[in-house]
C-alpha positions as a printed Julia matrix, in Angstrom:
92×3 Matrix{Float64}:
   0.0    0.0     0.0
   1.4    3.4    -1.31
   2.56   6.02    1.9
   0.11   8.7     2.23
   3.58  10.87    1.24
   4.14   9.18   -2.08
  -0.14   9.84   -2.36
   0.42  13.46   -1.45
   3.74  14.08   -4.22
   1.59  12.08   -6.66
  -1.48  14.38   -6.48
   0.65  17.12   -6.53
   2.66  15.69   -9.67
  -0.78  15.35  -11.29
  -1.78  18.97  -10.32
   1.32  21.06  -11.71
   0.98  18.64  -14.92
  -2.64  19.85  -15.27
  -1.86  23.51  -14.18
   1.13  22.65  -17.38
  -1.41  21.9   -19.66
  -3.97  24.49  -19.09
  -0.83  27.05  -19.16
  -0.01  25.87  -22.69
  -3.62  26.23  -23.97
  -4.48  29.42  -22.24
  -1.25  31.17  -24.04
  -2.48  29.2   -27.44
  -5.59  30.84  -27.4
  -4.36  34.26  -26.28
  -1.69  34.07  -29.51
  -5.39  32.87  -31.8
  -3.24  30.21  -32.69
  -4.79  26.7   -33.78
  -3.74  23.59  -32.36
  -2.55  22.98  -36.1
  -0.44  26.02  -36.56
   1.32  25.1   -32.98
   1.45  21.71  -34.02
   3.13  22.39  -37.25
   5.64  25.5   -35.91
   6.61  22.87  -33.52
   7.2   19.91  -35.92
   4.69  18.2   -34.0
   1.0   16.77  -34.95
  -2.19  18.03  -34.07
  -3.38  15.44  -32.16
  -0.31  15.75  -30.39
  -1.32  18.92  -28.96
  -4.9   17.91  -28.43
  -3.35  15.49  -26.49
  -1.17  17.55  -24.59
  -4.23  20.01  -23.71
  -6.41  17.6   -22.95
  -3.97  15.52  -20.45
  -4.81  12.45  -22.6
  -0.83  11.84  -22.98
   2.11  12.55  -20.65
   4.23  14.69  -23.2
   7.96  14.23  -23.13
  10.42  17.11  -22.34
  11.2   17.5   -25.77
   7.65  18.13  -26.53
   6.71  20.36  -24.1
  10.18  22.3   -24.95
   8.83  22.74  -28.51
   5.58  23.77  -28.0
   6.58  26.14  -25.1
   9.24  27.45  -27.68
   6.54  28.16  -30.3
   4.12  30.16  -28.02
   7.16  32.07  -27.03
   7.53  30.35  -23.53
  10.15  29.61  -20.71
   9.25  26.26  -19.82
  10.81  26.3   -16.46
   8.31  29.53  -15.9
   5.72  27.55  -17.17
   6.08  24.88  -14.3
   7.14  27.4   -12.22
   3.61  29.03  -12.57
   2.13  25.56  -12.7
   3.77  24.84   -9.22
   2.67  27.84   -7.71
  -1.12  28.11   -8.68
  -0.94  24.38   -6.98
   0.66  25.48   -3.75
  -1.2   28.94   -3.47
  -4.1   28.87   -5.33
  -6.14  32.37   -6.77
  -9.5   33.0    -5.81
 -11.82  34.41   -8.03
């Protein structure tokens, strides 16, 4: 039976890789880019990014690099942000 530590790190894991994905979208759609022009600018495939978005895959490093690259993102920031909307959350 898993510690309720490792339980703990691996809900947060999940979080920050949501908060990741949702990051990456968000600046998409602020750029009016399609999932298709990222996917291409990145050397990637649509459903790649749909994937990616949608936290159907875990993306690679290299991925996430790319596509971060293409929106004009600091990936580290991006987790960094990620991290922090996990550990301090806004209120509306």
């Amino acid at each position: 039976m898993p510690s309720n530590r490792s339980t703990k790190r691996d809900a947060l894991r999940e979080q920050i890789c949501s908060g990741v994905a949702q990051i990456l979208k968000a600046e998409r759609l602020k750029r009016n880019l399609t999932r298709t022009e990222v996917a291409g600018r990145a050397g990637l495939n649509r459903q790649t990014i749909a994937f990616i978005e949608t936290q159907g895959r875990t993306p690679t490093i290299d991925t996430l690099l790319r596509v971060s690259e293409v929106l004009g993102l600091n990936l580290e920031d991006v987790i960094r942000d990620a991290r922090g909307n996990v550990e301090s959350p806004k209120t509306l």
